[in-house]
Backbone as JSON, one array per atom type, in Angstrom:
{
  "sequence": "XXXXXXXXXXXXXXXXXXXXXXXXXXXXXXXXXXXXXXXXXXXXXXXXXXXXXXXXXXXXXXXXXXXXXXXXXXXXXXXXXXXXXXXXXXXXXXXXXXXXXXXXXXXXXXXXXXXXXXXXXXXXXXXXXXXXXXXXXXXXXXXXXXXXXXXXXXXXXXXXXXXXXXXXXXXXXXXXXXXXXXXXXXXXXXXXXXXXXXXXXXXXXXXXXXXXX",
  "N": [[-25.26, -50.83, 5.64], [-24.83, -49.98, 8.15], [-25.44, -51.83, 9.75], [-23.27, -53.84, 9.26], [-21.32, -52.66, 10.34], [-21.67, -52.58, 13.21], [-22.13, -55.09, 13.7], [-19.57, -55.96, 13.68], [-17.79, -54.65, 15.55], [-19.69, -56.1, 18.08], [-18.37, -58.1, 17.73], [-16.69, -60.57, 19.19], [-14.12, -61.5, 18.21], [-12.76, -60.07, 17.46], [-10.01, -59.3, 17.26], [-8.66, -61.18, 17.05], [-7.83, -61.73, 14.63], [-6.33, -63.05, 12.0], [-5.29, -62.04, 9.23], [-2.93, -61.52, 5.99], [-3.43, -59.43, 4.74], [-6.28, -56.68, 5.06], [-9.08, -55.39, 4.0], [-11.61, -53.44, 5.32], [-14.71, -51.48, 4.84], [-17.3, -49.26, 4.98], [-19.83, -47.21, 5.22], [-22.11, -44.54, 6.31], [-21.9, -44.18, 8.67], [-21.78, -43.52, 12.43], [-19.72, -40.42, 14.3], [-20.08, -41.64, 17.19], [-20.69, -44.14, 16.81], [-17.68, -44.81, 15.87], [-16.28, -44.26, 17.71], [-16.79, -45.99, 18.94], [-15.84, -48.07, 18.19], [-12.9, -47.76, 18.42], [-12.42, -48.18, 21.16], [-12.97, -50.89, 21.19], [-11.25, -51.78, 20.2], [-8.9, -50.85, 21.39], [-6.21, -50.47, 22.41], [-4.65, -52.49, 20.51], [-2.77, -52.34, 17.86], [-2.04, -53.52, 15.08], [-4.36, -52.96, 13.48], [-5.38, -50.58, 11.16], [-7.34, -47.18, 11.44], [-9.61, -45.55, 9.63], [-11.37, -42.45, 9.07], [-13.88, -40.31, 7.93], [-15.76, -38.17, 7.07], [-18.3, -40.05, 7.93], [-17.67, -42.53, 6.76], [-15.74, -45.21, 7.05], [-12.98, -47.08, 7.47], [-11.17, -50.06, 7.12], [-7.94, -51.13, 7.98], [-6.31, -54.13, 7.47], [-2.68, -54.28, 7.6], [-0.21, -55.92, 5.42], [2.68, -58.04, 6.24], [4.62, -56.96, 4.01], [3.99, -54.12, 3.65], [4.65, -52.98, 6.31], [7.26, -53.97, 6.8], [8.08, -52.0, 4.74], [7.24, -49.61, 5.8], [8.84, -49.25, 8.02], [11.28, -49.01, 7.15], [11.3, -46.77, 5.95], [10.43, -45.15, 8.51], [12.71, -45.58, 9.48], [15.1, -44.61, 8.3], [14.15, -41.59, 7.84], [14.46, -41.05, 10.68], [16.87, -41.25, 11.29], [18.47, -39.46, 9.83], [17.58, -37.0, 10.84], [18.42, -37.35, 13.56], [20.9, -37.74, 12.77], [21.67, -34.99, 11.72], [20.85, -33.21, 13.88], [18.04, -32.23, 14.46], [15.48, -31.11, 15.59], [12.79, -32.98, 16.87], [9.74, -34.79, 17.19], [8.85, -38.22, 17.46], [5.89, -39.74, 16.12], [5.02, -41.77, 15.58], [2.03, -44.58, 15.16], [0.41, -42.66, 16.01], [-3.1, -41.9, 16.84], [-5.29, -39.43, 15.33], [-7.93, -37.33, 15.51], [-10.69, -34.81, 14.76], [-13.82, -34.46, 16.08], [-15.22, -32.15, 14.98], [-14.81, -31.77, 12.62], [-15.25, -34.47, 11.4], [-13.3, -36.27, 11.26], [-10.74, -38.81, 11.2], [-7.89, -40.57, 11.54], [-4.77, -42.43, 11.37], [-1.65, -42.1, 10.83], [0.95, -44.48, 9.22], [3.25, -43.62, 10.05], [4.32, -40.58, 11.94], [5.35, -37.13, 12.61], [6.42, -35.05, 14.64], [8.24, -31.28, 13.7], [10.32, -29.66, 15.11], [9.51, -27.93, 17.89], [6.91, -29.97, 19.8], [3.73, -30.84, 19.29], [0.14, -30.98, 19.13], [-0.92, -31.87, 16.66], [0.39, -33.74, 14.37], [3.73, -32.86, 12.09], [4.07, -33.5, 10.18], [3.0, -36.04, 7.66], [3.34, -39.79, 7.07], [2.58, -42.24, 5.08], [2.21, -45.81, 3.55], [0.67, -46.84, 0.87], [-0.44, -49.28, -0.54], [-2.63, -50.81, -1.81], [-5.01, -49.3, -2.79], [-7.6, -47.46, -1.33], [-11.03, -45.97, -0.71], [-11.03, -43.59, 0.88], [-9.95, -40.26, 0.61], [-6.66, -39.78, 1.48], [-5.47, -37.11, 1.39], [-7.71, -35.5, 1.76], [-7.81, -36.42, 4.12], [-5.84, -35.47, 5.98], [-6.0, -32.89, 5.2], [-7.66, -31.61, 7.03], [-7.17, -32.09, 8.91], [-5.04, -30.86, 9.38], [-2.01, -31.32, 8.97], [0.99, -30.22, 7.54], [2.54, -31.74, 6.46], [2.35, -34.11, 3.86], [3.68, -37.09, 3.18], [3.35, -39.62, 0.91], [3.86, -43.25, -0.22], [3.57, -44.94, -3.11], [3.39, -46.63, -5.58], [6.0, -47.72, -5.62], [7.37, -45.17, -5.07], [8.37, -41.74, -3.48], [5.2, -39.52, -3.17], [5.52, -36.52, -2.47], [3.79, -33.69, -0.87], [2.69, -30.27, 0.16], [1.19, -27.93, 2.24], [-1.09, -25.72, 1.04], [-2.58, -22.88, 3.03], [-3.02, -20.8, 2.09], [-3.53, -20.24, -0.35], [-5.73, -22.53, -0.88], [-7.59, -22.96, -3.15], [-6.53, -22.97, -5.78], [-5.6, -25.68, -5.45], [-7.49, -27.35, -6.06], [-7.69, -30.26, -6.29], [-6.21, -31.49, -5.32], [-6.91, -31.24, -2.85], [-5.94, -28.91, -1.33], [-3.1, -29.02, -1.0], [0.25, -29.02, -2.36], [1.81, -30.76, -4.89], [5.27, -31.58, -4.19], [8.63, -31.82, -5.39], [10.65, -31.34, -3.33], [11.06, -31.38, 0.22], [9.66, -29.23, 2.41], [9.65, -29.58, 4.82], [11.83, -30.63, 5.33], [14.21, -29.37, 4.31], [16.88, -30.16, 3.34], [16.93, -32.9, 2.85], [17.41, -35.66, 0.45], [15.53, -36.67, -1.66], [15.3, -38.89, -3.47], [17.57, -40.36, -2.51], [16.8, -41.37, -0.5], [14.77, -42.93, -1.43], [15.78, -44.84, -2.99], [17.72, -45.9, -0.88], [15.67, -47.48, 0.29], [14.79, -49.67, -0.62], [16.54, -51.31, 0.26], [16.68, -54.32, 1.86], [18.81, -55.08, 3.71], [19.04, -53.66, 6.92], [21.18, -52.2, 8.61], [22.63, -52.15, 5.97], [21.43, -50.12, 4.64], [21.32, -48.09, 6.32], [23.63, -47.34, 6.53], [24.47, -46.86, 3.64], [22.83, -44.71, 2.88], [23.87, -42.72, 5.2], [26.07, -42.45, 3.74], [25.68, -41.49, 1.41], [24.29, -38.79, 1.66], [26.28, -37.67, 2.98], [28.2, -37.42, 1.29], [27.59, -35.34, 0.08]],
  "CA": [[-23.84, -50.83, 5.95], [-24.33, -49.74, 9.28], [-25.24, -53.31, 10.27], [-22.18, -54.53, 9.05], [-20.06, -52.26, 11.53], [-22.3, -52.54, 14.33], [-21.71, -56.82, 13.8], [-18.16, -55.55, 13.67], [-18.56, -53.69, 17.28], [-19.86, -56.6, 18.75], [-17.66, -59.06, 17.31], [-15.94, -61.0, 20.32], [-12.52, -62.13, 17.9], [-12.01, -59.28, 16.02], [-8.66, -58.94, 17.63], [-7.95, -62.51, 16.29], [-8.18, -61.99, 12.74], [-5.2, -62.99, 11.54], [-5.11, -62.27, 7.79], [-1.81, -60.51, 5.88], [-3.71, -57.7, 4.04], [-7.81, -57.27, 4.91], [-9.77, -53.99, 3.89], [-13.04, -53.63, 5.54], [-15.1, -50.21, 4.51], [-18.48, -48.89, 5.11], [-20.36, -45.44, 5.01], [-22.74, -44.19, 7.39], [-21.56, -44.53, 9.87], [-21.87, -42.09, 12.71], [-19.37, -40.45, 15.31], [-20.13, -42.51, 18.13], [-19.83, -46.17, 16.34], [-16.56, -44.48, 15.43], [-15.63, -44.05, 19.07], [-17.36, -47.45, 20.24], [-15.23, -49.08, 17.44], [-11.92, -47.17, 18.78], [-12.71, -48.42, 22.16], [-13.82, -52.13, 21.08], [-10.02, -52.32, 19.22], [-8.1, -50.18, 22.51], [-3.9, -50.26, 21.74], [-4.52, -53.01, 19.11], [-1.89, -51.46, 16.34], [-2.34, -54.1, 13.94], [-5.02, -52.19, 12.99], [-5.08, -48.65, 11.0], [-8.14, -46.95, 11.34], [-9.77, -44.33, 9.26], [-12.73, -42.07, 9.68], [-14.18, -39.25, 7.08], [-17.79, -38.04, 6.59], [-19.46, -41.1, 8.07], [-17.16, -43.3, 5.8], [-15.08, -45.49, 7.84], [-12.15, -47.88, 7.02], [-10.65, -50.38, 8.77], [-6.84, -51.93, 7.1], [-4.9, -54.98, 8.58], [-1.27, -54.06, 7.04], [0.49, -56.75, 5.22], [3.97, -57.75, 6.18], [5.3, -55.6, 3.1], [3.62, -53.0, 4.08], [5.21, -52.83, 7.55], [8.6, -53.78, 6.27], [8.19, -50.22, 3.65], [6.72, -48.39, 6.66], [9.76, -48.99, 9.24], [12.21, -49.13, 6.53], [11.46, -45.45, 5.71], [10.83, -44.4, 9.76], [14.04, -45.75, 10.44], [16.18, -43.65, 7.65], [14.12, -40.43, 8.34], [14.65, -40.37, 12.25], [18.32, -41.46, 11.36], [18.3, -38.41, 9.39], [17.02, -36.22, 11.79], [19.16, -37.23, 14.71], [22.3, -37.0, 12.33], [21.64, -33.66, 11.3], [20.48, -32.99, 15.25], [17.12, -31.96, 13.91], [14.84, -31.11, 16.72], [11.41, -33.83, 16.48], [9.35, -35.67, 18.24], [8.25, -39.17, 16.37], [4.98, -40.05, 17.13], [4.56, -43.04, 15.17], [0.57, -44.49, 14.63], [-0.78, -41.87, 17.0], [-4.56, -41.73, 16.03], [-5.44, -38.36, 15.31], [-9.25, -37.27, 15.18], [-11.27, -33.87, 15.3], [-14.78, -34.19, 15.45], [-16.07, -30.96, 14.19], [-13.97, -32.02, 11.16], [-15.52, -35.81, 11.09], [-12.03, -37.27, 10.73], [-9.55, -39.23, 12.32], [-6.94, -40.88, 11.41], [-3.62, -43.74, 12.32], [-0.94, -42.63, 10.07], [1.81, -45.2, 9.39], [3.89, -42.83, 10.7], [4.27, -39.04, 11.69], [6.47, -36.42, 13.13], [6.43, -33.38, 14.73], [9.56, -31.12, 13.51], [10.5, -28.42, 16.08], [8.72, -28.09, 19.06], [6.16, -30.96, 19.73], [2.41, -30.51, 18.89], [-1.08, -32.01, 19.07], [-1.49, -32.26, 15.36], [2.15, -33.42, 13.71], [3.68, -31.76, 10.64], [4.69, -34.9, 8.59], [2.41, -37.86, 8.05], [4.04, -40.77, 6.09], [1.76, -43.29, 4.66], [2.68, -46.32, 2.61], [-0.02, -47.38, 0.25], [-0.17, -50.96, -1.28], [-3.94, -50.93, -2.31], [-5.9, -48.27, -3.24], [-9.41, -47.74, -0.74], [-11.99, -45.62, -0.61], [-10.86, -42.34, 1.04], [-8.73, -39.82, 0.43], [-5.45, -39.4, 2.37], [-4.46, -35.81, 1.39], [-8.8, -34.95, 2.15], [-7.89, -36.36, 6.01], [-4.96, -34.63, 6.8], [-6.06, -30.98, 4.98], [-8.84, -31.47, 7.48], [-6.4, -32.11, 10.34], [-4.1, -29.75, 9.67], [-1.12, -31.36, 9.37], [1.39, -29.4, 7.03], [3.26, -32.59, 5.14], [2.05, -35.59, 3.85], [4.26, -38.41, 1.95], [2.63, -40.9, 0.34], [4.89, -44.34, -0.52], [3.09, -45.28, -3.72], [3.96, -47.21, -6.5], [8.09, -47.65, -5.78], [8.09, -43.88, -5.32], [7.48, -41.42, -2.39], [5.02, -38.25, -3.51], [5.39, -34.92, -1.27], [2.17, -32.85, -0.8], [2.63, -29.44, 1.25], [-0.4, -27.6, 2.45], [-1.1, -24.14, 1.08], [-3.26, -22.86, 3.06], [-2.96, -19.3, 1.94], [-3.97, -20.47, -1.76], [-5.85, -23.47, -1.25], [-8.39, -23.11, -4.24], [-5.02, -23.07, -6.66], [-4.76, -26.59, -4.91], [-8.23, -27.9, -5.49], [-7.79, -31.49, -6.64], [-5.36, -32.01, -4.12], [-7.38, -30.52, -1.53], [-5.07, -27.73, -1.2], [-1.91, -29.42, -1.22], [0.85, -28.71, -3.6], [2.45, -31.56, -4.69], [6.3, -31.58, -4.64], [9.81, -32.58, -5.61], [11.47, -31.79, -2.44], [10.62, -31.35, 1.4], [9.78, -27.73, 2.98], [10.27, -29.24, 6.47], [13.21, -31.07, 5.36], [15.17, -28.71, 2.64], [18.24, -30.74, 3.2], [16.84, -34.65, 2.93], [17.7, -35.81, -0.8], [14.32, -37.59, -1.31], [15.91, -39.84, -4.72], [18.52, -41.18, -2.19], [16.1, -41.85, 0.36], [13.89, -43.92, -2.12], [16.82, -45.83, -3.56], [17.85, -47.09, 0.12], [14.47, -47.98, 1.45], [14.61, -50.85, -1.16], [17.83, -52.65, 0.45], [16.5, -55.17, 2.81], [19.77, -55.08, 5.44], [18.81, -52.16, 7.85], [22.06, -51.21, 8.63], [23.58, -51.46, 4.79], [20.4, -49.68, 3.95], [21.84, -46.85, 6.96], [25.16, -47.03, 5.74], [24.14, -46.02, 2.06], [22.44, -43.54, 3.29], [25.07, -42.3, 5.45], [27.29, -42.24, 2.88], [24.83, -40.25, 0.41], [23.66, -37.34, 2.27], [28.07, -36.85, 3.77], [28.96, -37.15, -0.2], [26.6, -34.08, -0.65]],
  "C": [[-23.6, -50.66, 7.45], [-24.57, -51.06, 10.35], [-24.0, -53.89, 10.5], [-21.0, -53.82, 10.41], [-20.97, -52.66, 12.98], [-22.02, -54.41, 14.66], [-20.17, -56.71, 13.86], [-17.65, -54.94, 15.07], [-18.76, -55.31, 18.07], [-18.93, -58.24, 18.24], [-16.48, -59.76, 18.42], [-14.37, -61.29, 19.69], [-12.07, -61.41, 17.08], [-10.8, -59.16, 15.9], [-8.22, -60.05, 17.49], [-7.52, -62.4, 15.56], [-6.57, -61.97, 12.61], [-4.54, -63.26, 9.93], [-3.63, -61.45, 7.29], [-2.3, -59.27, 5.2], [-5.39, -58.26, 4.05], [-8.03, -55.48, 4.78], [-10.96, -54.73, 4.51], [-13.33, -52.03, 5.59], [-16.35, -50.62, 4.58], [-18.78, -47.39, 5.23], [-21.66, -45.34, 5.86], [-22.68, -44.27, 8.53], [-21.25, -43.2, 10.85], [-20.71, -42.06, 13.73], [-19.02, -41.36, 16.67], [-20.08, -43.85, 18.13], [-18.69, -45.87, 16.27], [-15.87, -44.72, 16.15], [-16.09, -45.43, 19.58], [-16.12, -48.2, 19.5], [-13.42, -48.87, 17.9], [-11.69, -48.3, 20.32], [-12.86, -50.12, 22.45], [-11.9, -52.72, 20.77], [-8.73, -52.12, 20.4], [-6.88, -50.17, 21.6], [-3.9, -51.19, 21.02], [-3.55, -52.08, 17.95], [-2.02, -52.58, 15.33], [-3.26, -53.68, 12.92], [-5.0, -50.41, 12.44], [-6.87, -48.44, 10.56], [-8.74, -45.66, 10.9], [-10.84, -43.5, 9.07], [-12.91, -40.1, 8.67], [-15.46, -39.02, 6.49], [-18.19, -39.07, 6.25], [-18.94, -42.38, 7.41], [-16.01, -43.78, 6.77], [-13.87, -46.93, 7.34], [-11.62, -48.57, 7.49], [-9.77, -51.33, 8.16], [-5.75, -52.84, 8.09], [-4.05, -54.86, 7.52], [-0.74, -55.67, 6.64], [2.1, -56.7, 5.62], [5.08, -56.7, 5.19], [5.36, -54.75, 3.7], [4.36, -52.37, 5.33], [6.69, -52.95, 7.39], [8.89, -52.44, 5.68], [8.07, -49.65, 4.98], [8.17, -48.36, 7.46], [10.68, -49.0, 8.38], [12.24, -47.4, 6.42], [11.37, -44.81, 7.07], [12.28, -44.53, 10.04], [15.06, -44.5, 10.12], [15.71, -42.28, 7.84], [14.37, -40.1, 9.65], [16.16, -40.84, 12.26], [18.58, -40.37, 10.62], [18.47, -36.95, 10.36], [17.87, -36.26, 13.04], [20.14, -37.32, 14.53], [22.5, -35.91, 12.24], [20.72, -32.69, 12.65], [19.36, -31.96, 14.89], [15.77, -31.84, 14.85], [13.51, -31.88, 16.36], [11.03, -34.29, 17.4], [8.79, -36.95, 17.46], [7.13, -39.68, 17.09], [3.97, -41.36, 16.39], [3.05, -43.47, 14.63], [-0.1, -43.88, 15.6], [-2.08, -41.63, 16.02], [-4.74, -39.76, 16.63], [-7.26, -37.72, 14.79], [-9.91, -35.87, 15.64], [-12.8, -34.07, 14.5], [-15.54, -33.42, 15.03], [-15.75, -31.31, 12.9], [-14.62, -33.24, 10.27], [-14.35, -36.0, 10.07], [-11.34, -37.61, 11.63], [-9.12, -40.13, 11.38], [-5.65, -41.74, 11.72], [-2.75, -43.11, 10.9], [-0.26, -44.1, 9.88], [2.65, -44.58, 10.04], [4.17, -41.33, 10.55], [5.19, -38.5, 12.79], [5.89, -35.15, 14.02], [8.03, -32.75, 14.35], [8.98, -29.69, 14.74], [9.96, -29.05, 17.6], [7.48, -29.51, 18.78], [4.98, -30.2, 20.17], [1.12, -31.55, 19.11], [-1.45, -32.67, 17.35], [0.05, -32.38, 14.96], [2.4, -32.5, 12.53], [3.7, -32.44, 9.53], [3.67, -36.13, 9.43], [2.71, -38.41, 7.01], [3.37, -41.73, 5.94], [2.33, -44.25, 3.6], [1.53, -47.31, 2.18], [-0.07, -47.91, -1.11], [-1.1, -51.11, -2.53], [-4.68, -49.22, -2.36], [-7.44, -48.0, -2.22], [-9.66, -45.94, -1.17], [-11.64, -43.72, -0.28], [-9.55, -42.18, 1.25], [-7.8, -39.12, 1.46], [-5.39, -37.97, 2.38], [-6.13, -34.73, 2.16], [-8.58, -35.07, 3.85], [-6.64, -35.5, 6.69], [-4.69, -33.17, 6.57], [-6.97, -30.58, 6.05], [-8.4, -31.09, 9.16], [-5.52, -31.31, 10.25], [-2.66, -29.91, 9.18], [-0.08, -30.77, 7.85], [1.96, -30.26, 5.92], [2.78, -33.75, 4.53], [2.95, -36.65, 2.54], [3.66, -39.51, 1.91], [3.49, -41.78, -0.28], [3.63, -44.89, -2.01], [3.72, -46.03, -4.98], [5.86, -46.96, -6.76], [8.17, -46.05, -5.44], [7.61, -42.94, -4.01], [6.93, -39.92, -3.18], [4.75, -37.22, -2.25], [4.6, -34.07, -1.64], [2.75, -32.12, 0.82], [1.37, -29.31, 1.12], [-0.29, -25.95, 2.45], [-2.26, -23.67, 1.74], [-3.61, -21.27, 2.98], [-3.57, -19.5, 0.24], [-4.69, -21.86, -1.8], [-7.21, -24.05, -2.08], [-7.43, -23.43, -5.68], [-5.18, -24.4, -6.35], [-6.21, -27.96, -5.09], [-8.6, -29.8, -5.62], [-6.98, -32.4, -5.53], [-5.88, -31.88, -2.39], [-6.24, -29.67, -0.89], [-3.64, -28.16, -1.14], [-1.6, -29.12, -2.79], [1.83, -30.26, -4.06], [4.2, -31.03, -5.1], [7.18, -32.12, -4.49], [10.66, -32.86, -3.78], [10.36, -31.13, -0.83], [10.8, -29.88, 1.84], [10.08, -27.75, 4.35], [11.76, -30.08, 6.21], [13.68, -30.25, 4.53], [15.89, -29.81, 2.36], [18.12, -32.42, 2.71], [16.85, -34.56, 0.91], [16.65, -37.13, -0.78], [14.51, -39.14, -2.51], [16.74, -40.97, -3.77], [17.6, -41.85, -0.73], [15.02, -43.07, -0.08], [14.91, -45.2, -2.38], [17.33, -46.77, -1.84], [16.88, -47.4, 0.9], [14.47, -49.45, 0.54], [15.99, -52.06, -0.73], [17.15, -53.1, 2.22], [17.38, -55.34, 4.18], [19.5, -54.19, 5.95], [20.3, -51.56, 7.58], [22.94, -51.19, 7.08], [22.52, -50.78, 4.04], [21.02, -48.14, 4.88], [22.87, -46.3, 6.4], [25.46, -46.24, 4.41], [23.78, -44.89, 2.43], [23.42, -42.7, 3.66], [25.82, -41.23, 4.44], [26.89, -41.4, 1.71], [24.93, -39.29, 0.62], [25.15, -37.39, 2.72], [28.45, -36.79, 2.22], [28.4, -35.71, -0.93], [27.29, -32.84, -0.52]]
}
């Protein structure tokens, strides 16, 4: 397998590829291909890249996919700067600690409050199913929220990390109904207008949800 990335590394058109949805996965892979392969791709964002004991992932996003993803950044940071919600959005910042062997590209993430090296919310919207697990890379990184866009629905996973043997399937996450960094976001009405295609009558609903509350 580690051929296959290393022909992947030296691949002069990788930054061609112009497919609408490509998985490419491998395992053994060490640290430093990790970082050559980081380095080989630079500010490329078409690419989300993911990295977990030696197991490495590498997803070109389909248009859907990118439609769901900015459909839901848009209404949470419209959210957030209605309800003057102190954040910082930090979009597909790659996030990686190697003592941890992980890193990371959400689709998108937050900091709430003050702004941080590790965010608090990472928002993922997954189409296909791969290899490693989301809630294993970001208990690893720290980060406190993770929503997952999965089948039509979004699931919320905190991070106990005061009980996180209680948590162990989840890798210490709890999964739940509503948001601990949001209390106030009504996560039903947030699902229901990520599926209307007009941005702004997808804002507007919104809007008009969360002021009817």
């Amino acid at each position: 397998m580690v051929n296959s990335l290393q022909e992947l590394i030296n691949e002069p058109e990788l930054t061609q590829i112009d497919d609408p949805e490509e998985r490419f996965t491998t395992s053994e892979v060490s640290w430093n291909q990790y970082e050559a392969l980081l380095v080989k791709l630079g500010d490329n964002s078409h690419y989300r890249i993911t990295y977990l004991d030696g197991v490495l992932e590498i997803v070109s996003p389909s248009l859907r996919h990118e439609k769901l993803k900015k459909r839901l950044a848009t209404l949470i940071e419209f959210y957030l700067i209605k309800n003057r919600i102190k954040h910082t959005p930090m979009g597909s910042t790659r996030v990686k600690k190697q003592l941890k062997k992980v890193g990371a590209e959400p689709d998108e993430c937050y900091c709430i409050g003050e702004e941080k090296d590790i965010p608090d919310l990472a928002v993922e919207v997954i189409l296909t199913s791969g290899s490693i697990d989301k809630l294993d890379i970001y208990r690893r990184l720290g980060v406190t929220e993770v929503w997952l866009w999965k089948t039509n629905r979004l699931k919320l996973y905190h991070l106990r990390e005061e009980t996180p043997s209680v948590f162990e399937d989840t890798y210490g996450y709890e999964q739940t109904v509503t948001s601990e960094l949001l209390p106030g976001l009504d996560i039903a009405l947030l699902e229901q207008c990520v599926f209307i295609s007009d941005q702004i009558e997808a804002i507007d609903a919104f809007e008009q949800g969360f002021n009817a509350e």
